[in-house]
C-alpha positions, 0 to 999 in steps of 0.5 A: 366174381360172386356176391356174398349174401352175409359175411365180410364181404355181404353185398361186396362184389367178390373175386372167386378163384377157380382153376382152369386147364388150356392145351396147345399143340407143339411148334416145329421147335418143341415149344407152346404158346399160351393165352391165359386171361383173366389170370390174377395179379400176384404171384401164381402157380402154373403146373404144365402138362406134356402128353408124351409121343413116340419118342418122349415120355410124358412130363409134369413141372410146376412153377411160380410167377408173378402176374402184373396188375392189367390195365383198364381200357377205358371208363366209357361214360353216358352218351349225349344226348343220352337216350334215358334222360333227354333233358340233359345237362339238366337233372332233377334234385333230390327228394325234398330239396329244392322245390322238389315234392317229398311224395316222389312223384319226380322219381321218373325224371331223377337221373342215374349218370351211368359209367363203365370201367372196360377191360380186355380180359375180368371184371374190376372189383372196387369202386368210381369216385366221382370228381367235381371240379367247379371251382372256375366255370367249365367249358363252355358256361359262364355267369352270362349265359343262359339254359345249357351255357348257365354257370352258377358255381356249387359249394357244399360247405359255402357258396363259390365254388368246390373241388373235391369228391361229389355229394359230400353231404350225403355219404358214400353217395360220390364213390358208388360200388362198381358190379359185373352184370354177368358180362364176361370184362368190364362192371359198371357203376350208376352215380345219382346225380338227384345228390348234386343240389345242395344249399350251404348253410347260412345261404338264405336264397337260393338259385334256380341252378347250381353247375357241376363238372364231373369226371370218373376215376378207379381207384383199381384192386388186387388185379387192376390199375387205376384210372382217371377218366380223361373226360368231364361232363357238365350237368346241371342241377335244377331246384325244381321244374322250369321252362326256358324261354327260346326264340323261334327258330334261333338255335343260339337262344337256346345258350343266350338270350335274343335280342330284337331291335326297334326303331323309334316310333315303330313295332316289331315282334318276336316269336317265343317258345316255353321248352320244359327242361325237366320233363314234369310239373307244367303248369299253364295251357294243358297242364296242372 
C-alpha cells in the first residue's frame, strides 16, 4: 500500500499490486497445496509452473478465479485506563470552545481515541466512522451521578440527546482515514475526541459536561468486509478545567456523592479531596 503525493488519490491510502511467485513441493498423490495472502478480491490470474522430473516434462497453465472479500479480525479500541491519557473517560474540548484558551496551551491534554482495524493477512484501506449514541444514558451514567457516572446528554442540532455520525459540526472530523504504519496487517485510525463539545444553537448556558458513547465501524473495500465494532465507550467531555471533590478513602464517591450523618447537637467531620480531572489549569495552593 502506497501514499500518493499528487494525483486522484494524493494523501489517500492506496493499494499497489505487485506480482509474487511461491513453490510447493509435490504430495505422494502429485498434488501442491498453496497458502496465498494477502491476494486481492476479484477475479485473479494464476499462472502454475510445474518443473518437470525424470519421468514428466515441464508444464505451464494459467487460469482465473475469483477471490472473495477477507473478513477483518476485530477493530481493537484504546485500553482502559489508557496509558496516553489517565484522565479518562474525561477529555478536553477543542480549541476556543468551552472555556478552553485559544493560545493552545490545552494541546498536551487533547485526547486522540486511537482504533485498529486488525486483519489476518493486508492492510484495509478506506475509513472508521465513529458512532455516537446518547440518545438514553449509557451504562452505568445517569442524570444522578456524579464524576465518571455524570450523564448529561449531548446534541449538535438541540440539547437532548443524539444519534448518528460523531462531530457533525466539524466536517470529516467523524470518519477518519484509516493508515498502514508499515506493519505487515491491520491500519489504524485516531478520532479527536476535542470535537465532541458543542453547544447547540439557542442554548444560552451551558453545562460543565456533555456524555458521548462511541462505538467504531468499517465500512470495508475492494478487499475487505465491513465491521461494526461490538464495543462502546463512554467519554466525556469537560468545557473546561475542573476538580471533583471525593471523599478520603471511599472509592464510591468517586461515582456518588458521600454523605455524613449528624445527630443533633453533636459534630462530626469528613475528609475531602480536589482530584484535577484534566490534568492542567489548577488554581489554588501551588497553582496559578
Amino acid at each position: 500500500m502506497i501514499v500518493p503525493s499528487s494525483g486522484a488519490n494524493a494523501d489517500f491510502p492506496t493499494i499497489n499490486p505487485v506480482t509474487n511467485a511461491v513453490a510447493a513441493a509435490l504430495d505422494a498423490t502429485g498434488k501442491a497445496t498453496f497458502a496465498l495472502a494477502p491476494v486481492l478480491a476479484g477475479t485473479d490470474a494464476l499462472t502454475v509452473n510445474y518443473g518437470g522430473d525424470r519421468t514428466y516434462g515441464r508444464s505451464t497453465m494459467t487460469t482465473t478465479s475469483a477471490v472473495a472479500k477477507s473478513a477483518i479480525t476485530d477493530i481493537q479500541l484504546p485500553a482502559l485506563p489508557d496509558p496516553a491519557d489517565v484522565d479518562l473517560p474525561f477529555v478536553a474540548a477543542g480549541n476556543g470552545a468551552g472555556a478552553v484558551p485559544y493560545d493552545g496551551s490545552e494541546l498536551p491534554w487533547q485526547y486522540r481515541f486511537k482504533m485498529t482495524v486488525n486483519t489476518a493477512a493486508g492492510s484495509p484501506s478506506g475509513a472508521l466512522t465513529v458512532i455516537d449514541n446518547v440518545n438514553s444514558y449509557p451504562p452505568g451514567a445517569s442524570a444522578a451521578g456524579i464524576g465518571a457516572a455524570t450523564c448529561v446528554l449531548a446534541g449538535y442540532s438541540a440539547p437532548g440527546g443524539y444519534s448518528g455520525v460523531a462531530c457533525p459540526n466539524v466536517s470529516g472530523a467523524g470518519v477518519p482515514n484509516i493508515e498502514n504504519g508499515g506493519a505487515a496487517t491491520g491500519a489504524q485510525a485516531a478520532f479527536p475526541t476535542s470535537c465532541l463539545w458543542f453547544i447547540p444553537q439557542g442554548v444560552s448556558d451551558s453545562p460543565v459536561v456533555f456524555t458521548h458513547y462511541i462505538s467504531p465501524v468499517y465500512s470495508g473495500d475492494a478487499n475487505f468486509l465491513g465491521l461494526a465494532g461490538s464495543t462502546s465507550t463512554l467519554i466525556q467531555s469537560v468545557r473546561g478545567p475542573q476538580v471533583q471533590i471525593t471523599q478520603t478513602g471511599n472509592a464510591s464517591s468517586l461515582t456518588t456523592a458521600p454523605m455524613l450523618s449528624v445527630s443533633p447537637g453533636s459534630t462530626a467531620s469528613m475528609n475531602l479531596i480536589l482530584t484535577s480531572r484534566l490534568g492542567y489549569g489548577i488554581a489554588g495552593a501551588n497553582g496559578s
